[in-house]
C-alpha positions as CSV (number, residue, x, y, z in Angstrom):
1,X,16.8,5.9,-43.7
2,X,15.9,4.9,-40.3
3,X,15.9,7.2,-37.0
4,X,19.0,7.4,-34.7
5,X,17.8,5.9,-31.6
6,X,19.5,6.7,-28.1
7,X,19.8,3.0,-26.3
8,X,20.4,4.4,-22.6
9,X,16.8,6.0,-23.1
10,X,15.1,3.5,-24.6
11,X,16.5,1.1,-21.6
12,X,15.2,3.8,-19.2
13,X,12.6,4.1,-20.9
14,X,11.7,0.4,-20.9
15,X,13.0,-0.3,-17.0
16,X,10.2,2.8,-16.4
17,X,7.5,0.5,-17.5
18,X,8.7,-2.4,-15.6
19,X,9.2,-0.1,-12.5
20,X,5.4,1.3,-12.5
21,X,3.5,-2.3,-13.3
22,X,5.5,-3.8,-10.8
23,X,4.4,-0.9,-8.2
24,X,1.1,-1.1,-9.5
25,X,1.0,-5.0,-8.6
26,X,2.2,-4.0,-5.3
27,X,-0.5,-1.4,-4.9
28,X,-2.9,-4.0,-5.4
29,X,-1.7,-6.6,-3.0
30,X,-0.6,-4.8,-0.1
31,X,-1.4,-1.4,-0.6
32,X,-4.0,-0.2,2.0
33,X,-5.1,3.5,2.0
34,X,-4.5,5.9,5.2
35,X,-8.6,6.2,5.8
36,X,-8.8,2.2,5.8
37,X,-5.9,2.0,8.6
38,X,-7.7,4.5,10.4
39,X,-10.9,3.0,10.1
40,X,-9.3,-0.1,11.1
41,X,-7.8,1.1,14.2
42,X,-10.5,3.1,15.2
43,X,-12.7,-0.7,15.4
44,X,-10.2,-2.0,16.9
45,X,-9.6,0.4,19.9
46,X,-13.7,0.2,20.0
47,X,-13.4,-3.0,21.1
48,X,-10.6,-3.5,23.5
49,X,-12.6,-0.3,25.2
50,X,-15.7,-2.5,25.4
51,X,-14.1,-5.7,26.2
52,X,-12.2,-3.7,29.5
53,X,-15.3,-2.2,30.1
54,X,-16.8,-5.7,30.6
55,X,-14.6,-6.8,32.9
56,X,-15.5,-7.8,36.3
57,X,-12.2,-7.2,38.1
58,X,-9.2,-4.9,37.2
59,X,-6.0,-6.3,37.3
């Protein structure tokens, strides 16, 4: 005799799955960590600093 098998958790169960490789995928393509931003940011500020810095005349 087979097991009595609850569908609504076994849906769940299976939408779970889906739920969790899809934000996986996600992770992957657009997911950047808080230290990259910063380090990111931080360059960038570095350089608009030096390029005013550079300038000849302030306007």
């Amino acid at each position: 005799m087979s097991e009595v098998v609850n569908l609504n958790r076994v849906r769940k169960a299976k939408n779970r799955v889906k739920k969790r490789a899809q934000a996986g995928e996600n992770a992957v393509k657009f997911g950047r960590t808080k230290v990259d931003r910063e380090v990111d940011e931080a360059r960038a500020k570095k350089a608009r600093d030096a390029l005013r810095q550079h300038r000849l005349d302030d306007e």
